[in-house]
NUKOL-833984 format. One record per atom (N, C-alpha, C): residue number from 1; residue in three letters; atom name; x, y, z. Coordinates in steps of 0.2 Angstrom, whole numbers, always signed. Layout:
NUKOL-833984
<NUM,Ala,CA,<X,Y,Z>>,
...
//
This chain:
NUKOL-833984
<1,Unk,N,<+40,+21,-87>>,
<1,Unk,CA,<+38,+23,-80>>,
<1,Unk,C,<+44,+24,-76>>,
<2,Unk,N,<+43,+30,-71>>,
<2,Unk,CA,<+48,+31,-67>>,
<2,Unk,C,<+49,+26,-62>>,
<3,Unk,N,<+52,+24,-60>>,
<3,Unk,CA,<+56,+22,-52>>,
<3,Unk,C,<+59,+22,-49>>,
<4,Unk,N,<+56,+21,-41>>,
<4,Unk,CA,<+61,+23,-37>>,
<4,Unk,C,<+64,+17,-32>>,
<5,Unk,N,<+68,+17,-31>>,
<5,Unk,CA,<+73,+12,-27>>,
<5,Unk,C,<+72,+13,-19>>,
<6,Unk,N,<+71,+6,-16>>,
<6,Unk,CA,<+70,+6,-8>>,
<6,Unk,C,<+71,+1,-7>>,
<7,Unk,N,<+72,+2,+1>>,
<7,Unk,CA,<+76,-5,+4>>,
<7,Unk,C,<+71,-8,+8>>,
<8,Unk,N,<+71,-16,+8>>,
<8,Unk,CA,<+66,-18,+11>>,
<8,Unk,C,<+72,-23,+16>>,
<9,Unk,N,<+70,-26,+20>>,
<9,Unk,CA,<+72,-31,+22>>,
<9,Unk,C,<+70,-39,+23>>,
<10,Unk,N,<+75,-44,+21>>,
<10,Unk,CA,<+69,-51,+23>>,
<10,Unk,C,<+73,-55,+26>>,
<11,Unk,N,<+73,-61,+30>>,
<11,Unk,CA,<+74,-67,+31>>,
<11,Unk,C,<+81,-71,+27>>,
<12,Unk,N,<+87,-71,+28>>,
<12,Unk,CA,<+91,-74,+22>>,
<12,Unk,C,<+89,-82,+21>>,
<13,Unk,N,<+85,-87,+24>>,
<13,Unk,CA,<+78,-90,+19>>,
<13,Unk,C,<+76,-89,+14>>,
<14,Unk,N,<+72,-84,+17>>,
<14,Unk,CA,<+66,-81,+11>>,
<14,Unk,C,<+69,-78,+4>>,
<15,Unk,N,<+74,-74,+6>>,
<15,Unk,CA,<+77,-69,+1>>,
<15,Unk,C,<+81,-77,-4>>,
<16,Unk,N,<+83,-81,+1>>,
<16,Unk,CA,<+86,-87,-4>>,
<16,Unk,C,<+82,-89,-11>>,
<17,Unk,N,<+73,-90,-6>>,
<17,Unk,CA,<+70,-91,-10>>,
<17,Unk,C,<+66,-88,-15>>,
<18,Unk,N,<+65,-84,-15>>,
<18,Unk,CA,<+66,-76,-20>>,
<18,Unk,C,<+68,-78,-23>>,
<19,Unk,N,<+76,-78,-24>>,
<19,Unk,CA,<+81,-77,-30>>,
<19,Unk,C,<+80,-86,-34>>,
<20,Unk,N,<+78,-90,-29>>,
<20,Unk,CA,<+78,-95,-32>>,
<20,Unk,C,<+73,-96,-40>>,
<21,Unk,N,<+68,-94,-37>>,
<21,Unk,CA,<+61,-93,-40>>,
<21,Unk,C,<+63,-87,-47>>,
<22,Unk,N,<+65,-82,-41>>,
<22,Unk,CA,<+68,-78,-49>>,
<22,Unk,C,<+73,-81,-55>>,
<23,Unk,N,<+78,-84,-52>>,
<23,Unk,CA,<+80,-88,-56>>,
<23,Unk,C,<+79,-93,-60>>,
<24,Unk,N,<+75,-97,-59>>,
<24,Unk,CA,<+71,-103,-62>>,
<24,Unk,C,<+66,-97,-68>>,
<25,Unk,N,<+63,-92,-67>>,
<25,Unk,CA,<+59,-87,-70>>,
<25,Unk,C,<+63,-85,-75>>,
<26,Unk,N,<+71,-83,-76>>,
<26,Unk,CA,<+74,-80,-78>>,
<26,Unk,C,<+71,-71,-78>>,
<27,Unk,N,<+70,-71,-73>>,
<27,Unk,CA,<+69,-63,-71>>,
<27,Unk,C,<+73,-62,-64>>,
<28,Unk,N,<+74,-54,-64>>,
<28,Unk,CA,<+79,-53,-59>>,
<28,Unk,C,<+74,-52,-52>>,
<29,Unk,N,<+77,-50,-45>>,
<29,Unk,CA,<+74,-52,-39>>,
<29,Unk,C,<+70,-46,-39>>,
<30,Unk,N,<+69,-40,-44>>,
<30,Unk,CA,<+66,-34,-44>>,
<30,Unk,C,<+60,-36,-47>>,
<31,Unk,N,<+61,-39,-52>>,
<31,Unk,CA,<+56,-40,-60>>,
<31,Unk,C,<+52,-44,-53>>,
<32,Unk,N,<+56,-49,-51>>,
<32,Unk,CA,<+51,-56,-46>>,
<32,Unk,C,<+48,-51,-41>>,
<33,Unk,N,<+50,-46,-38>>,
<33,Unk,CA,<+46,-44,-32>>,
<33,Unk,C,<+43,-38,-32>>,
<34,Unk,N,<+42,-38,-40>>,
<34,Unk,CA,<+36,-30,-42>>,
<34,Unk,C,<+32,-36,-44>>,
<35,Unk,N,<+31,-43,-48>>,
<35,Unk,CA,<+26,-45,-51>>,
<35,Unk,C,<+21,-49,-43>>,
<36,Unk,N,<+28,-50,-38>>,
<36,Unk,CA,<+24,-54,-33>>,
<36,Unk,C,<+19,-47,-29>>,
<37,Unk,N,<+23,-41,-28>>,
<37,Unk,CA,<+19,-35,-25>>,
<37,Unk,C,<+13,-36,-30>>,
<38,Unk,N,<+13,-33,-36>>,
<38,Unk,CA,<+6,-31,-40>>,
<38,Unk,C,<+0,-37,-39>>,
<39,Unk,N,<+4,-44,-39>>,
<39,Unk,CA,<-2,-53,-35>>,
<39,Unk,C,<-6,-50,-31>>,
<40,Unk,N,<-2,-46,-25>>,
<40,Unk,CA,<-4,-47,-19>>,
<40,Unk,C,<-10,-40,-21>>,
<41,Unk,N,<-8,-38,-24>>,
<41,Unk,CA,<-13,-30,-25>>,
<41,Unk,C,<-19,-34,-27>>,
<42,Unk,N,<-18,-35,-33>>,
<42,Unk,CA,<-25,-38,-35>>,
<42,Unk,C,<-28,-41,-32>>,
<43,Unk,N,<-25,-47,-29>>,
<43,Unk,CA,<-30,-52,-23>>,
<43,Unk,C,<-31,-46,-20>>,
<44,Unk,N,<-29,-43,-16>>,
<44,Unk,CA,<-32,-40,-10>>,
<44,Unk,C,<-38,-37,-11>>,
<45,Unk,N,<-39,-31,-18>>,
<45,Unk,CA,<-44,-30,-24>>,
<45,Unk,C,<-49,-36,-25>>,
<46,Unk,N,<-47,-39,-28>>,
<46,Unk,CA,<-52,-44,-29>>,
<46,Unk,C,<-57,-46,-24>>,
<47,Unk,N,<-52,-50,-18>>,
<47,Unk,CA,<-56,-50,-10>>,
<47,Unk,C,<-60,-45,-9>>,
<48,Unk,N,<-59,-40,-9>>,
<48,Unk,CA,<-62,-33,-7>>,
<48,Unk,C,<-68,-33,-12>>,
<49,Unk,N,<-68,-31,-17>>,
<49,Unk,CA,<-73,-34,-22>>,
<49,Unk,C,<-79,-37,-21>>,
<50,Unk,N,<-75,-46,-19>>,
<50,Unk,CA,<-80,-50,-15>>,
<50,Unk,C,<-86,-49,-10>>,
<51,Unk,N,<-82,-47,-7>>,
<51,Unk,CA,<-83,-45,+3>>,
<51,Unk,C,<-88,-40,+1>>,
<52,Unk,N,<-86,-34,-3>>,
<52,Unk,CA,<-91,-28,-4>>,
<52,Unk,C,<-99,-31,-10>>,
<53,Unk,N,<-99,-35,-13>>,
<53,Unk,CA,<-103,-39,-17>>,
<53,Unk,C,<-108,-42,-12>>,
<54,Unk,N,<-105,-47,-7>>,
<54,Unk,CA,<-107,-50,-3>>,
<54,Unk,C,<-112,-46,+4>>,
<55,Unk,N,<-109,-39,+6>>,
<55,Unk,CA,<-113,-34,+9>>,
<55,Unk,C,<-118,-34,+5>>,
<56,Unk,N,<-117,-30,-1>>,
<56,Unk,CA,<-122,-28,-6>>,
<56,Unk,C,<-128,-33,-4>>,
<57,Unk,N,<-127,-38,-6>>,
<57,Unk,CA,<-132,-44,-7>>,
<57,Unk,C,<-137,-43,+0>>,
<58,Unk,N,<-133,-44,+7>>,
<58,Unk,CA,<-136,-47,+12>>,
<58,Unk,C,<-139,-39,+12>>,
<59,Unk,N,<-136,-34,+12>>,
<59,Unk,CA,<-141,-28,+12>>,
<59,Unk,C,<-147,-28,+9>>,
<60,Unk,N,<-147,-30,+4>>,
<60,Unk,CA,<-153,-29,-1>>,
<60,Unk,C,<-158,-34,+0>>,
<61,Unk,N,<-154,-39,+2>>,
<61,Unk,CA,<-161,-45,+7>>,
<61,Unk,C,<-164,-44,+16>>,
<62,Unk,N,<-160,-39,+18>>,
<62,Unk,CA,<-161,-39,+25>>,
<62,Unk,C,<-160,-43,+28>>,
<63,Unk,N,<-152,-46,+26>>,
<63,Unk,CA,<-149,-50,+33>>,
<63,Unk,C,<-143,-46,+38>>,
<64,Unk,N,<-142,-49,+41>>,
<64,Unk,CA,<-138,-46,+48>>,
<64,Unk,C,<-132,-52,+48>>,
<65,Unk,N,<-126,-49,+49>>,
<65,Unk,CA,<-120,-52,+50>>,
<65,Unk,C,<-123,-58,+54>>,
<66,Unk,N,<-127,-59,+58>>,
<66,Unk,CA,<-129,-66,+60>>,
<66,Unk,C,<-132,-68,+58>>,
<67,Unk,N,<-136,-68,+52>>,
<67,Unk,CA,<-139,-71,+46>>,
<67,Unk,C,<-135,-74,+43>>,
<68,Unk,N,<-130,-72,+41>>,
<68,Unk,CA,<-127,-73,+37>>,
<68,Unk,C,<-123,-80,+41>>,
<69,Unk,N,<-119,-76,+46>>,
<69,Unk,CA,<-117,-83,+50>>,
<69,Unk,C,<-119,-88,+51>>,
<70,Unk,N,<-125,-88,+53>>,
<70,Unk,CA,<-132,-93,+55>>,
<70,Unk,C,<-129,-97,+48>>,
<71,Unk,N,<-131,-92,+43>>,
<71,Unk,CA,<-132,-99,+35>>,
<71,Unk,C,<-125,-101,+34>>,
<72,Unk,N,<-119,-98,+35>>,
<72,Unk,CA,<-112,-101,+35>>,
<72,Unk,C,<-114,-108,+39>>,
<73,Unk,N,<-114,-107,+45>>,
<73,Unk,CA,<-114,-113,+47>>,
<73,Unk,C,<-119,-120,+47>>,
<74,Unk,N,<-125,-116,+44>>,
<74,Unk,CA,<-130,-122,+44>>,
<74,Unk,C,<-127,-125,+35>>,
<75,Unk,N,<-124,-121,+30>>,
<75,Unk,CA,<-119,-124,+24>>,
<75,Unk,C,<-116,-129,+28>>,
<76,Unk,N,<-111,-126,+31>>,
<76,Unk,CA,<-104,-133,+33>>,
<76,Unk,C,<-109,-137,+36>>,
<77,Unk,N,<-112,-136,+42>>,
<77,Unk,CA,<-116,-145,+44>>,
<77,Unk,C,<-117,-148,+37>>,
<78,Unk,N,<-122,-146,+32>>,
<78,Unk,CA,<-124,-152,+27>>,
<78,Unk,C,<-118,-153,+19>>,
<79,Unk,N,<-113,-150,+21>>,
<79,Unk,CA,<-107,-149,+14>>,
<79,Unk,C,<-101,-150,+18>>,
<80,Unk,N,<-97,-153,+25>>,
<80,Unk,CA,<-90,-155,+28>>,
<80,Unk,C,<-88,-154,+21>>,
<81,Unk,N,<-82,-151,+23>>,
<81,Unk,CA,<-74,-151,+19>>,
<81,Unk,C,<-71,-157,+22>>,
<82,Unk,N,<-66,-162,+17>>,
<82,Unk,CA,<-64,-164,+19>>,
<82,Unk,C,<-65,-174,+15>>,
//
């Protein structure tokens, strides 16, 4: 696969800990920050997924974004986190 090279900029923290992580990994700061980029794809995918699933649903029942809230909230009253 081709590649192309680009400059990012970060925090000299953050990039500390990059390299730390990458190093404990025994991968380089690129290998670490293509595999941390592709995480974030798929979460964001998967969420969207979710989110799109969950529409699907309330559609097909005939709820309304306050339906939905409604039973979000009457959930938390009787199941607290915590």
């Amino acid at each position: 696969m081709r590649t192309v090279t680009v400059n990012v900029a970060f925090q000299k923290d953050l990039l500390r800990e990059i390299d730390q992580l990458a190093g404990r990994e025994s991968r380089s700061r690129s290998e670490f920050l293509r595999e941390a980029a592709r995480a974030y794809i798929e979460r964001k995918r998967r969420w969207s997924d979710i989110f799109e699933l969950g529409r699907g649903m309330a559609e097909a029942k005939g709820l309304t974004p306050d339906d939905v809230a409604s039973e979000i909230r009457a959930h938390r009253k009787t199941n607290p986190v915590g």
